[in-house]
TIRO-2110 file (N, C-alpha, C; in Angstrom, 1 decimal):
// TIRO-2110
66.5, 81.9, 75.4, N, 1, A
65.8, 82.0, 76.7, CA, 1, A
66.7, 82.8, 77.6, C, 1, A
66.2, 83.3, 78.2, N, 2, A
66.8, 84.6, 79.3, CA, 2, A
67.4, 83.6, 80.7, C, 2, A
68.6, 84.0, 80.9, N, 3, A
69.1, 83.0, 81.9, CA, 3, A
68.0, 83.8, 83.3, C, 3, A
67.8, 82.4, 84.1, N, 4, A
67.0, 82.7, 85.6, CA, 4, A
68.4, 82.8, 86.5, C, 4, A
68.3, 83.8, 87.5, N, 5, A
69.0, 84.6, 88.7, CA, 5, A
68.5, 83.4, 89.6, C, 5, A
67.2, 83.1, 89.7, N, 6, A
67.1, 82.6, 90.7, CA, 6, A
67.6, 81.1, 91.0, C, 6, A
68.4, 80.5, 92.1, N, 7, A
68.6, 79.1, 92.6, CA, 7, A
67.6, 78.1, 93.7, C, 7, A
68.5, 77.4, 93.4, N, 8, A
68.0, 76.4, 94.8, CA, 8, A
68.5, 77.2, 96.0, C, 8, A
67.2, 77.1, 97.2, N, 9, A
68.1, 77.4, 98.5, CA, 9, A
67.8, 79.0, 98.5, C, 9, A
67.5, 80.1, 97.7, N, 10, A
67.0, 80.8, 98.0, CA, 10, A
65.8, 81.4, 98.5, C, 10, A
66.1, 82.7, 99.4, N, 11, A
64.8, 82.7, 99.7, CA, 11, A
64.0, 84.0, 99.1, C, 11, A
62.8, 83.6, 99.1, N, 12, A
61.9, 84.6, 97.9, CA, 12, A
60.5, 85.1, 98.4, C, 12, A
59.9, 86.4, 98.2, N, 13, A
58.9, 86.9, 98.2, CA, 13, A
57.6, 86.2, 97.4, C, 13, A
56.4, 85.8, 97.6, N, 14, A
55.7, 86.3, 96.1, CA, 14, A
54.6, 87.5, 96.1, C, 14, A
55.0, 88.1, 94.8, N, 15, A
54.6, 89.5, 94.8, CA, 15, A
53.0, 89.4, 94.0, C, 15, A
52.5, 88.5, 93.4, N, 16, A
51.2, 88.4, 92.8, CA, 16, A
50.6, 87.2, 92.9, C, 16, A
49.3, 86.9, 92.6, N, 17, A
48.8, 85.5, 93.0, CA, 17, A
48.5, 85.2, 94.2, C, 17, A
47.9, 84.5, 94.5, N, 18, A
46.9, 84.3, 95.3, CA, 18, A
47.5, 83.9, 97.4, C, 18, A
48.9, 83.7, 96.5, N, 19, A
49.5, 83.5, 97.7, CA, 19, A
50.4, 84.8, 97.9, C, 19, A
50.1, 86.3, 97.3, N, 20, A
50.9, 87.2, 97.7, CA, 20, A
51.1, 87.8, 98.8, C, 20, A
52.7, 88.2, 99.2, N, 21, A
53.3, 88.5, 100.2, CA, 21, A
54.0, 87.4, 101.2, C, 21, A
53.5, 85.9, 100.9, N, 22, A
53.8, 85.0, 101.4, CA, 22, A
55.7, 84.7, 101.3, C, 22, A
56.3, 84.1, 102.1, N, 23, A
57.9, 83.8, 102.2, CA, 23, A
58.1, 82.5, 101.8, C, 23, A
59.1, 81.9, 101.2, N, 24, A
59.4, 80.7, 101.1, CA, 24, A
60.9, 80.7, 100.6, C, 24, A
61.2, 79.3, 100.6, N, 25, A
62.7, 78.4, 99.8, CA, 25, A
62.0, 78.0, 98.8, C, 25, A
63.0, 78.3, 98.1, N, 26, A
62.7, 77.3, 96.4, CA, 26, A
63.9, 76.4, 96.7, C, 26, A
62.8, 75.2, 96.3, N, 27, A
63.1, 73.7, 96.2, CA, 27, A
63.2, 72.9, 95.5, C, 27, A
62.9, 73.8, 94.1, N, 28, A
63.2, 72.8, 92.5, CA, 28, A
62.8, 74.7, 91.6, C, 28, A
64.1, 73.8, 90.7, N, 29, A
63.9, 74.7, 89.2, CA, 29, A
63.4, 74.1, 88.1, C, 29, A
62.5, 74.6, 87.3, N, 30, A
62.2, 73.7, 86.0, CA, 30, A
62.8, 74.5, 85.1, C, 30, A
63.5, 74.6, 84.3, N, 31, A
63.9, 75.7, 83.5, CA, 31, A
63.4, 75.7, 82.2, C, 31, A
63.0, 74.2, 81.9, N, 32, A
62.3, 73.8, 81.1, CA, 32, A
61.3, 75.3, 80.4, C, 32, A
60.4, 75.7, 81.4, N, 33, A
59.1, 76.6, 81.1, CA, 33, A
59.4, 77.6, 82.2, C, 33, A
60.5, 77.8, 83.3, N, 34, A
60.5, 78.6, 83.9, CA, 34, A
60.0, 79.3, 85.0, C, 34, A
59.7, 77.9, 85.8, N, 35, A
59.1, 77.6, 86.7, CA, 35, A
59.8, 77.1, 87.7, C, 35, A
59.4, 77.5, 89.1, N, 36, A
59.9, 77.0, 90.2, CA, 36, A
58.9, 76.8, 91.3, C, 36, A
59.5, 75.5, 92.7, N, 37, A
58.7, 75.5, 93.3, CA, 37, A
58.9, 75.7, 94.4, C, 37, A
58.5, 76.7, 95.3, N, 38, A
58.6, 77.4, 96.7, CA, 38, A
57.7, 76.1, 97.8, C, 38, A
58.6, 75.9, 98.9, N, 39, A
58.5, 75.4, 99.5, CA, 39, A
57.1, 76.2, 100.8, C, 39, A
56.2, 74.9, 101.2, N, 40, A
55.1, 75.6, 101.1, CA, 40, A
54.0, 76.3, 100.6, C, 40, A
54.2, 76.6, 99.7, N, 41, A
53.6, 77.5, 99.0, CA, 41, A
53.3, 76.5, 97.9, C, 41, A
51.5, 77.3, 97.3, N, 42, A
50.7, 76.5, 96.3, CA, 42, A
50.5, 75.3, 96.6, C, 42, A
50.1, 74.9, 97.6, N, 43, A
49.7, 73.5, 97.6, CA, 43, A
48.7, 73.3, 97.1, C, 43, A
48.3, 71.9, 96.2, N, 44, A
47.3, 71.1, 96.0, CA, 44, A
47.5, 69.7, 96.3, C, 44, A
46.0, 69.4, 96.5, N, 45, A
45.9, 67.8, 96.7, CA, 45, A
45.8, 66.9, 95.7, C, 45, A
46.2, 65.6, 96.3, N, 46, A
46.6, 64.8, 95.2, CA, 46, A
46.0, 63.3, 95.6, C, 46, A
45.1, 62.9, 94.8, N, 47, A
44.3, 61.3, 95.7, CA, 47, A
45.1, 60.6, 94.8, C, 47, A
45.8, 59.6, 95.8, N, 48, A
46.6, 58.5, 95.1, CA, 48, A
46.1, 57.0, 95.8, C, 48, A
45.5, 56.5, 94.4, N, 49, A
45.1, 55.1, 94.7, CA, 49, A
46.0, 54.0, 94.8, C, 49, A
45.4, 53.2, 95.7, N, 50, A
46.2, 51.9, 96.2, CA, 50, A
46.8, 50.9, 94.8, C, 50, A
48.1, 50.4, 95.2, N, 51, A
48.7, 49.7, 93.9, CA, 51, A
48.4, 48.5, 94.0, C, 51, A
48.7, 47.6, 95.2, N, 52, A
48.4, 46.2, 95.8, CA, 52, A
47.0, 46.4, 96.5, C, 52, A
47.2, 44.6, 97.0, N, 53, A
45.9, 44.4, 97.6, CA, 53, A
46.1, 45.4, 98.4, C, 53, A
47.2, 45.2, 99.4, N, 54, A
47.3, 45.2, 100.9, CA, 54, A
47.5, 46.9, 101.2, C, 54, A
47.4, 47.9, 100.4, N, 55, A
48.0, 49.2, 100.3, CA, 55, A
46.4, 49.9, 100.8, C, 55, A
46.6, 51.1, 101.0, N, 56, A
45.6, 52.1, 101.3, CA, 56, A
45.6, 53.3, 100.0, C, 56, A
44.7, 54.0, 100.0, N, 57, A
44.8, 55.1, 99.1, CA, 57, A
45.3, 56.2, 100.4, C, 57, A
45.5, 57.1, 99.9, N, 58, A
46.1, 58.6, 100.7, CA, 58, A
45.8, 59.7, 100.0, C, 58, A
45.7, 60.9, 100.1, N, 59, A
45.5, 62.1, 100.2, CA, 59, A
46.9, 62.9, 100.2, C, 59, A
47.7, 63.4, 99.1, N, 60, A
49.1, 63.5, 99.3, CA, 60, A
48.4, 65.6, 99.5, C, 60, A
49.5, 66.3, 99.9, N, 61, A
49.5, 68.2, 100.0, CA, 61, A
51.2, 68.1, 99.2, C, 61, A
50.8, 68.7, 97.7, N, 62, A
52.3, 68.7, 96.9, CA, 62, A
52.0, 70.3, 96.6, C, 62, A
53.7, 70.7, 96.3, N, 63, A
54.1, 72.4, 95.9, CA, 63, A
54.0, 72.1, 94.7, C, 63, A
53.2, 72.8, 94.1, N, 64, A
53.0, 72.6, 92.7, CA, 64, A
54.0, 74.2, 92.1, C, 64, A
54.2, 74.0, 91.2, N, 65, A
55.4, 75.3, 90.4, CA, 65, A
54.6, 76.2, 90.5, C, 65, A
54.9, 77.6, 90.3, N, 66, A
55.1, 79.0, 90.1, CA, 66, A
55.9, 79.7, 89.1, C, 66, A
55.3, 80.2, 88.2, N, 67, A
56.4, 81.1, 87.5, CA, 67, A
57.4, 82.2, 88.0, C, 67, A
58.6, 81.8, 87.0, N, 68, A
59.4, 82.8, 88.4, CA, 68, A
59.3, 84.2, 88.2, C, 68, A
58.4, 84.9, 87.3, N, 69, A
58.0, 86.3, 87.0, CA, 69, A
57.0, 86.9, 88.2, C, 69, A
56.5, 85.6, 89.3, N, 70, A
55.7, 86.0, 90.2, CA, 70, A
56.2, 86.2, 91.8, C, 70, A
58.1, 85.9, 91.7, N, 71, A
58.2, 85.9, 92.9, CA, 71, A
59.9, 86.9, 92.9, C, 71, A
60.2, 87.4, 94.0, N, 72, A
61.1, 88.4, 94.4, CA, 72, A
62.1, 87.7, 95.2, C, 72, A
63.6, 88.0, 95.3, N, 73, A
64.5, 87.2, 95.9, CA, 73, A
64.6, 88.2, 97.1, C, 73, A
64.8, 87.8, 98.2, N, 74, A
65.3, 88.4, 99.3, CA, 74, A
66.5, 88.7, 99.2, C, 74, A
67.2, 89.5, 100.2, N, 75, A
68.1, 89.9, 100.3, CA, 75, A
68.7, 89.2, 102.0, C, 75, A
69.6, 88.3, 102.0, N, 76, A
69.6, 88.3, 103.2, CA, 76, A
70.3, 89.2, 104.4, C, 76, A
END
């Protein structure tokens, strides 16, 4: 597998996809599959049900990954 350039803490373009042209920090590497996740960017929602009695359910907004073939590192 091709080593990733890209780290934690950088900041990145994305150039395709639905969120393009948008800015962000990447805030996790999966290297796993080569994926990363930009802070802000791609959110989905997440219903998480109550564990105990006394708990509530919530509505979580998580960064879900991105491949890193879809986004461009800045230059600072």
């Amino acid at each position: 597998m091709k080593k990733n350039i890209i780290k934690i803490g950088d900041n990145v373009k994305i150039i395709s996809g639905f969120h393009k042209e948008k800015k962000g920090e990447v805030i996790k590497l999966i290297n796993k599959n080569g994926k990363i996740v930009v802070k802000g960017i791609n959110l989905k929602t997440k219903h998480i049900k109550p564990n105990k009695q006394n708990e509530v359910g919530e509505i979580k907004q998580i960064e879900s990954p991105i491949h890193h073939s879809n986004v461009k590192i800045l230059k600072n």
